[in-house]
C-alpha positions as CSV (number, residue, x, y, z in Angstrom):
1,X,104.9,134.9,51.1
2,X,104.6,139.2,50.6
3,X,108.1,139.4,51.2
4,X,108.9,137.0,48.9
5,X,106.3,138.0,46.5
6,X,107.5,141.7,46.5
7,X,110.7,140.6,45.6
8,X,109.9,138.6,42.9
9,X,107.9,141.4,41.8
10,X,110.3,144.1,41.7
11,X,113.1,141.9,40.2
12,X,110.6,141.2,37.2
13,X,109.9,144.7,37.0
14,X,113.6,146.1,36.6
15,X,113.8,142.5,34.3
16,X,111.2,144.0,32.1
17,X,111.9,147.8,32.6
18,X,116.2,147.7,31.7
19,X,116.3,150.8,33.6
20,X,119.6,152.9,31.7
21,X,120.4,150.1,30.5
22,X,121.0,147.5,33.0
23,X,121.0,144.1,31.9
24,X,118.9,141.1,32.5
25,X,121.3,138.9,34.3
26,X,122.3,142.2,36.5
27,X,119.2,142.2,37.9
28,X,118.4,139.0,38.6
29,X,121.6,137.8,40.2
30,X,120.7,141.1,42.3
31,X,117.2,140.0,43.2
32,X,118.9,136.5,44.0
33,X,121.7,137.8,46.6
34,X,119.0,139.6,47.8
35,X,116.7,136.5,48.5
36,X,119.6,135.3,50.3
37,X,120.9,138.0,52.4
38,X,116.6,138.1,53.8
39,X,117.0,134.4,54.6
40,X,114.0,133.8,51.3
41,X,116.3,131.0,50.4
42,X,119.8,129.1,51.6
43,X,123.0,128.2,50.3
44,X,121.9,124.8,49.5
45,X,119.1,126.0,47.8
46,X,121.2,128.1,45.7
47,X,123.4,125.0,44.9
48,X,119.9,123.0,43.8
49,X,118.4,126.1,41.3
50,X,122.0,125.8,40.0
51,X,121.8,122.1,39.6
52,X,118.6,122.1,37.5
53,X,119.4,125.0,35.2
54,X,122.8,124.4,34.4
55,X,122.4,122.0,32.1
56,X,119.6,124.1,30.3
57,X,121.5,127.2,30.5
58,X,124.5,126.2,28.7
59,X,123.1,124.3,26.0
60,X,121.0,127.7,25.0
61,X,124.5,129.3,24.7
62,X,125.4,126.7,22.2
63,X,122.4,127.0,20.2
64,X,122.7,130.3,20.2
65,X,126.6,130.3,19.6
66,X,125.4,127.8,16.5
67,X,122.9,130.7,15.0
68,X,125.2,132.9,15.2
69,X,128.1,131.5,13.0
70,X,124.9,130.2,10.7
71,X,123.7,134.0,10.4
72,X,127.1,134.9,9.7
73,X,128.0,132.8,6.7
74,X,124.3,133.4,5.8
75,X,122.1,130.3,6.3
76,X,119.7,131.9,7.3
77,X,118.9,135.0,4.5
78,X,119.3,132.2,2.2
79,X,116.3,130.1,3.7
80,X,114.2,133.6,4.2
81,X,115.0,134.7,0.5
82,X,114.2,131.1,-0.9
83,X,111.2,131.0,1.3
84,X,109.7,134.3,-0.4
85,X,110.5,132.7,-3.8
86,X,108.8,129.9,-3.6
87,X,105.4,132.4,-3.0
88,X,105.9,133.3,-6.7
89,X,105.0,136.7,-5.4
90,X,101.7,135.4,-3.8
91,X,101.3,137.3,-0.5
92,X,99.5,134.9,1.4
93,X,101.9,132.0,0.1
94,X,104.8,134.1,1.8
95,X,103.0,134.9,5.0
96,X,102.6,131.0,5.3
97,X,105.7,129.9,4.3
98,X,107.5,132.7,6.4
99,X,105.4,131.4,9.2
100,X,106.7,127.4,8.2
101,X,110.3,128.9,8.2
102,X,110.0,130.6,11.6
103,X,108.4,127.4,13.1
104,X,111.6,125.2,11.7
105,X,114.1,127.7,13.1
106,X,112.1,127.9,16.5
107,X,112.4,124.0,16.6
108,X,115.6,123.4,15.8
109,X,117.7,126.6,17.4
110,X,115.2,127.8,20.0
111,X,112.7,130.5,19.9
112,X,115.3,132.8,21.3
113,X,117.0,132.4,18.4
114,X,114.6,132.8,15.9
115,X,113.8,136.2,17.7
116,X,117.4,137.4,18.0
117,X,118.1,136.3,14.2
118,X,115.2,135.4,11.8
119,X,113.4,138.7,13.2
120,X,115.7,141.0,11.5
121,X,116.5,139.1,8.3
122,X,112.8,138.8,7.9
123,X,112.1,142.1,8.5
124,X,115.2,143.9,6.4
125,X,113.3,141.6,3.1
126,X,110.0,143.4,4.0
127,X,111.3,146.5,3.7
128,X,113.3,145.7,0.4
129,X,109.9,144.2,-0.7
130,X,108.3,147.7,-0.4
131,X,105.3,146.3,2.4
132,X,103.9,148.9,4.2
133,X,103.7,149.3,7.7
134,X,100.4,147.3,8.0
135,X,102.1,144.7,6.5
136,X,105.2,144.3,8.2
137,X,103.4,144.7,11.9
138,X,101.4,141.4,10.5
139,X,104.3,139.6,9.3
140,X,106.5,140.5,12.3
141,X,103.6,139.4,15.1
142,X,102.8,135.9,13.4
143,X,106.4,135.1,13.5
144,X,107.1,136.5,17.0
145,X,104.2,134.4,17.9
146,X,105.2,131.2,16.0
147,X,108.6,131.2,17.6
148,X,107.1,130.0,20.6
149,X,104.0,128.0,19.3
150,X,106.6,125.9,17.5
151,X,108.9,125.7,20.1
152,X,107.6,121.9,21.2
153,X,109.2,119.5,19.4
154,X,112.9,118.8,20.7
155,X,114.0,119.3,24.0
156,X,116.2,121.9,23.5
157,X,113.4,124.0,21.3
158,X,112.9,125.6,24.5
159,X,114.8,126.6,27.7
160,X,111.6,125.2,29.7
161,X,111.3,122.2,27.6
162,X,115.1,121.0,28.7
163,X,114.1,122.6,32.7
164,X,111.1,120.3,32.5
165,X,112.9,117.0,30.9
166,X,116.2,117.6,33.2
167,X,114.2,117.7,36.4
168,X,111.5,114.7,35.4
169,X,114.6,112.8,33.9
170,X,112.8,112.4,30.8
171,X,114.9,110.9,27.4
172,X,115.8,113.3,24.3
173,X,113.2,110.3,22.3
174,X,110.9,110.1,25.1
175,X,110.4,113.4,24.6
176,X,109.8,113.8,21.2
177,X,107.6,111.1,20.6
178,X,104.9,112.5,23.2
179,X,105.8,116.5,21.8
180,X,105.3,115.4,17.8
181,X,101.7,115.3,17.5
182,X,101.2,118.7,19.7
183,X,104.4,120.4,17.6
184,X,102.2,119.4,14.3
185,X,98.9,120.8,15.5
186,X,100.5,123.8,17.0
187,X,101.9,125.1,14.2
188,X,99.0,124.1,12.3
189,X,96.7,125.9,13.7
190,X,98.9,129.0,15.0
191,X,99.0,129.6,11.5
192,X,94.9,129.4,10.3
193,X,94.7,131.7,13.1
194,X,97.1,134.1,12.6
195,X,95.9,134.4,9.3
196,X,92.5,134.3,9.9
197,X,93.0,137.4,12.2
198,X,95.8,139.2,10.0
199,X,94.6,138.2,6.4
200,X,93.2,142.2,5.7
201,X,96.8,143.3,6.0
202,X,98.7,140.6,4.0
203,X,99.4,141.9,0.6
204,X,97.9,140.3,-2.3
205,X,101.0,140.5,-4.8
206,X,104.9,140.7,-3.6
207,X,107.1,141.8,-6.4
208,X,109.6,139.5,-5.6
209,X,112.4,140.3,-8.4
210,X,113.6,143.2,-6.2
211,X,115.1,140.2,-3.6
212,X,118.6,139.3,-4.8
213,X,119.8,135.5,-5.6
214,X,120.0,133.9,-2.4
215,X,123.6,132.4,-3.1
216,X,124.7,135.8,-3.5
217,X,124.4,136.3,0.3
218,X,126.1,132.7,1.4
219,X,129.9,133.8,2.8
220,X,131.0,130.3,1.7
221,X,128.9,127.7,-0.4
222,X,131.4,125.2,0.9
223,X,130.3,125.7,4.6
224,X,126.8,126.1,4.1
225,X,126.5,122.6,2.6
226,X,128.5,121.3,4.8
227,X,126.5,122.9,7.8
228,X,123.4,120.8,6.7
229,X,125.2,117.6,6.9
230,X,126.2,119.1,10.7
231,X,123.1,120.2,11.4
232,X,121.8,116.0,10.6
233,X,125.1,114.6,12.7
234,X,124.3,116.9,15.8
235,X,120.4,115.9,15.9
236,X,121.5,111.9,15.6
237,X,124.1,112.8,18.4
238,X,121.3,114.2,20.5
239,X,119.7,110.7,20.6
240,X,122.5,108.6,21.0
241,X,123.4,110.7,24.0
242,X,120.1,110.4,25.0
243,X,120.2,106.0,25.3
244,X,123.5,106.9,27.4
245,X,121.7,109.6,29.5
246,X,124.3,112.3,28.7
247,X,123.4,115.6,29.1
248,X,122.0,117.9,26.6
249,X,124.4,120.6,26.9
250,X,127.5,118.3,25.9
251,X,126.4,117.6,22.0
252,X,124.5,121.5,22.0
253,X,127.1,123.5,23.8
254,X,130.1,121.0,21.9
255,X,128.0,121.1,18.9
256,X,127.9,125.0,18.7
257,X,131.6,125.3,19.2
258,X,133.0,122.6,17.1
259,X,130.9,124.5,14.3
260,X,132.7,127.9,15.3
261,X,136.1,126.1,15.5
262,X,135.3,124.9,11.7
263,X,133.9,127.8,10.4
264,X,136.8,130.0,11.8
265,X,139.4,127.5,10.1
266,X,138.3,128.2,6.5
267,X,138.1,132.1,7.8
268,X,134.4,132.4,7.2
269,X,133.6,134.3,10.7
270,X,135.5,136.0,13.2
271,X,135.8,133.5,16.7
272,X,136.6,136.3,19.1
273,X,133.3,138.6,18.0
274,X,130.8,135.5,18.0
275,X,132.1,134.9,21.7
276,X,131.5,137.9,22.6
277,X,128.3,139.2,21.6
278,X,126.5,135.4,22.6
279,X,124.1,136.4,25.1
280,X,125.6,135.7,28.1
281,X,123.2,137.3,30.3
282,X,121.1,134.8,30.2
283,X,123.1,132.6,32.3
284,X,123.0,135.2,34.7
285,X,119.4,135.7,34.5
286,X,118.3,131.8,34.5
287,X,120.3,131.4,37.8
288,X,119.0,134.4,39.0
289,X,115.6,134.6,38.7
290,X,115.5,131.0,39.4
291,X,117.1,131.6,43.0
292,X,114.1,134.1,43.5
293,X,111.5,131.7,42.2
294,X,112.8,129.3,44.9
295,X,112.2,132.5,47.8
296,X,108.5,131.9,46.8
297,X,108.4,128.0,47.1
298,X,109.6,127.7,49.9
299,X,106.9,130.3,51.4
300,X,104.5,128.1,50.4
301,X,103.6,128.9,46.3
302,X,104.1,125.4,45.1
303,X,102.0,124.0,47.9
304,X,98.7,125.7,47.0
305,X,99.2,125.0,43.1
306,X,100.2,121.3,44.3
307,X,96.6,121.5,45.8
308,X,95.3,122.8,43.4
309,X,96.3,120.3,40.4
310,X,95.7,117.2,43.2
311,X,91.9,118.8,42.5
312,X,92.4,118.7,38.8
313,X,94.1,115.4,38.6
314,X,90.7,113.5,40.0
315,X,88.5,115.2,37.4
316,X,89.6,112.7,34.9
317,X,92.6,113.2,32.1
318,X,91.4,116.2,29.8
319,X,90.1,117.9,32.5
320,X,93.6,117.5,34.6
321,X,95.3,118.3,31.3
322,X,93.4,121.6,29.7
323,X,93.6,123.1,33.5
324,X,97.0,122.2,34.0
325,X,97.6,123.9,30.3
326,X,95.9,127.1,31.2
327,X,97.0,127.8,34.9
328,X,100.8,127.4,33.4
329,X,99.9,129.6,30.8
330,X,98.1,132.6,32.9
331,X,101.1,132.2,35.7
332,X,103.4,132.8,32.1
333,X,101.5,135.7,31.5
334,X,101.9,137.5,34.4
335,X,105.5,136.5,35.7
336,X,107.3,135.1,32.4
337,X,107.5,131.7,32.0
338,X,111.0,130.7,33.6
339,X,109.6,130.8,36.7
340,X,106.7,129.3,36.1
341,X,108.0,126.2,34.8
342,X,110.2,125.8,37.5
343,X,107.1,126.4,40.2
344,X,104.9,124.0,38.3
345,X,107.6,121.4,37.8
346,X,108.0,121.5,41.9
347,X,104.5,121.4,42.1
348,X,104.0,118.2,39.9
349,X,106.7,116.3,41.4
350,X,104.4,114.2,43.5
351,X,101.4,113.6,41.2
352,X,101.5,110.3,39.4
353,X,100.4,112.1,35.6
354,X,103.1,112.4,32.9
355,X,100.6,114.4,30.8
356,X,100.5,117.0,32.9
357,X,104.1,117.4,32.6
358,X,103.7,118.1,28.9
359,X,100.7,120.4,29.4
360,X,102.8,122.3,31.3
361,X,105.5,122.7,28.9
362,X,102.6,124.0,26.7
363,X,101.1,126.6,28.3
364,X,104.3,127.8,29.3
365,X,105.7,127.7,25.7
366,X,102.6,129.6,24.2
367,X,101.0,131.5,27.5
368,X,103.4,134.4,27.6
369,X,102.5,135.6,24.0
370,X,99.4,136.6,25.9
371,X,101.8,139.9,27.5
372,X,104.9,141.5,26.1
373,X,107.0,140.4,29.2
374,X,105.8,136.7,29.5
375,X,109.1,134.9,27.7
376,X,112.8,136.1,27.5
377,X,112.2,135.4,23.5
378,X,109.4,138.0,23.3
379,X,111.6,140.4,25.5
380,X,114.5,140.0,22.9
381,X,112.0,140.0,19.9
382,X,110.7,143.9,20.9
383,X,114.0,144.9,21.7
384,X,115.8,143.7,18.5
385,X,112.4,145.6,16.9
386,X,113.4,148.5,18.8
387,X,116.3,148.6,17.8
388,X,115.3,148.7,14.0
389,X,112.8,151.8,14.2
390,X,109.8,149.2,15.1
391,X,108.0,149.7,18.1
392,X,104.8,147.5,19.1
393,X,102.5,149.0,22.1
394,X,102.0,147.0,25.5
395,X,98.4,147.4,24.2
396,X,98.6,146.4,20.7
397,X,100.5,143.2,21.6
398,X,98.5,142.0,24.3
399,X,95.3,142.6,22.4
400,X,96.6,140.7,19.6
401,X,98.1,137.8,22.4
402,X,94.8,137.5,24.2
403,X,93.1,136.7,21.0
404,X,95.3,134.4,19.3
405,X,96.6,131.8,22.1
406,X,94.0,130.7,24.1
407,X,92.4,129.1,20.8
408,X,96.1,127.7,19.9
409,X,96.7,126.8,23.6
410,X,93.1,124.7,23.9
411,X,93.7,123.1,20.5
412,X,97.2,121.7,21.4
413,X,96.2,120.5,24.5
414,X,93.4,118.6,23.0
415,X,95.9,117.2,20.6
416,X,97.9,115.7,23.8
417,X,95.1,114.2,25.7
């Protein structure tokens, strides 16, 4: 278990760290050939991590690889500019309709998305906008945290959610029936909250005449109508490959690059530069880490939490549920949630509670706002930040984490009991 634990460790920590550079995927595939040169995990074991991620892996890329070619013909600066419009230059109107915005991308193309793309649209209008840096630190947390509150409703809102319904075979419908009510609240109340806490810093007036018209950005009005009747056909394919148990991947993956095929046709984006810049780590990295994760199962992890939520399970439903919630949340905090879901999901496996499969879905889409390292999205979100002159602290973001999820977290999971 130390050995295993160290390893897990130190892959994290280079994970989190990027030393000179060195990608995500790098390092886990590293820590993984690693678990299995030290005998942490087999072959076979290899070949079962890759049998439950695959599926979730690849239909990220293609939900990515759909962003993408949206950002590019500029879907989405035309929501964010007709989302500030519609505040009629009332600050607190924006900060909830930005927050609305964020919580539709997150649903519908991942919170890794709306980190890699919304983030920097929404943050390029700030600064047009004239906000000061008060401002724009409140607007960019509430939507870095809403990309993963709102990351509940669909199965492929989340790279855990479609972990979670591969491994307990549960139906694209299924799914969101039990995930509606708790997607509602969540975003609900991630947003009293957030502006509860952030209201001091939102501006009262936003002179919105210095945005330009937003069908001045579209690269072709022909494809960005046409991308909303797409954008209807792929969700209705996603449940009639769900009553034929297809997997997810097929319509997301397919989905994503039909959409480039189309949109390269009518010459709107360039193929070969969306192929390459789709994050590809990730696969990498899911596998990877994954493979690690499964060094510390089989030294005995999932056994004690098994235990552990045995214990909860006969303290009656909201009991079982809330504990289940938080334990998946803290673990998220403090080794990122793609393990975690994958060590709570073998650790369920035996106990006769569907609930507490969605409560852990919950705490591991909104425990890792509580640190700057617990979710790939929020790793992407600071670097993309980074990368445009805004840096956050480890300090300032926890402290700002700590205080806004558990509330969120304990009012969603009341929502599912």
């Amino acid at each position: 278990m130390m050995m295993a634990g160290l390893l897990f460790l130190t892959t994290l920590a280079f994970v989190i760290w990027q030393p000179r550079g060195l990608q995500i995927g790098t390092t886990a595939i590293t820590g993984a050939l690693a678990a299995l040169a030290l005998g942490m995990v087999s072959f076979n074991d290899v070949l079962t991590v890759t049998n439950i991620v695959w599926d979730a892996t690849l239909a990220f890329i293609g939900i990515i690889i759909l962003s993408m070619v949206l950002d590019e013909i500029g879907f989405f600066e035309w929501c964010a500019i007709k989302t500030a419009k519609f505040s009629h230059g009332n600050g607190h109107l924006m900060f909830v309709y930005a927050l609305l915005l964020g919580a539709g991308v997150s649903a519908l193309f991942a919170n890794d998305g709306a980190a890699l793309i919304l983030t920097p649209i929404l943050l390029a209008k700030m600064r047009i906008l004239k906000l000061n840096t008060k401002s724009i630190i409140a607007f960019l947390l509430a939507g870095g945290f809403i990309s993963d509150s709102a990351s509940l409703p669909f199965v492929f809102s989340n790279l855990t959610n479609i972990v979670t319904a591969n491994y307990f075979h549960i139906g694209f419908g299924e799914y969101l029936a039990n995930m509606a009510i708790p997607f509602i609240v969540s975003t609900i109340i991630s947003i009293v909250v957030l502006w509860l806490l952030l209201r001091k810093d939102i501006p009262t007036h936003v002179d919105i005449n210095l945005l330009k018209n937003a069908d001045d950005v579209l690269k072709s009005k022909l494809l960005f109508y046409f991308s909303w009747l797409f954008l209807a056909l792929l969700i209705a394919g996603y449940f009639i490959g769900d009553s034929y148990g297809l997997p997810i991947s097929i319509f997301a993956l397919g989905g994503g690059l039909l959409f480039l095929a189309i949109s390269s046709i009518t010459k709107t984006v360039e193929p070969l530069h969306i192929i390459k810049n789709a994050p590809w780590q990730v696969v990498w990295f899911s596998i990877g880490l994954y493979i690690v994760v499964y060094g510390l199962k089989n030294a005995g992890l999932t056994d004690y939490l098994n235990i552990a939520l045995k214990e909860l399970s006969s303290k009656g439903d909201i009991a079982a549920i809330i504990g289940t919630g938080f334990i998946s949340a803290f673990l998220s905090a403090i080794m990122n949630n793609m393990p975690t879901i994958m060590i709570m999901d073998i650790a369920l496996t035996d106990i006769p509670n569907q609930a507490l499969v969605y409560a852990n879905i919950i705490g591991c889409n909104l425990g890792p706002k509580m640190t700057p390292f617990g979710s790939l999205a929020t790793l992407l979100w600071l670097h993309v930040l980074a990368q445009k002159g805004v840096k956050i602290g480890f300090w300032e973001y926890s402290k700002f984490g700590l205080i806004v999820t558990p509330p969120v977290l304990l009012a969603v999971l009341l929502s599912l009991v």
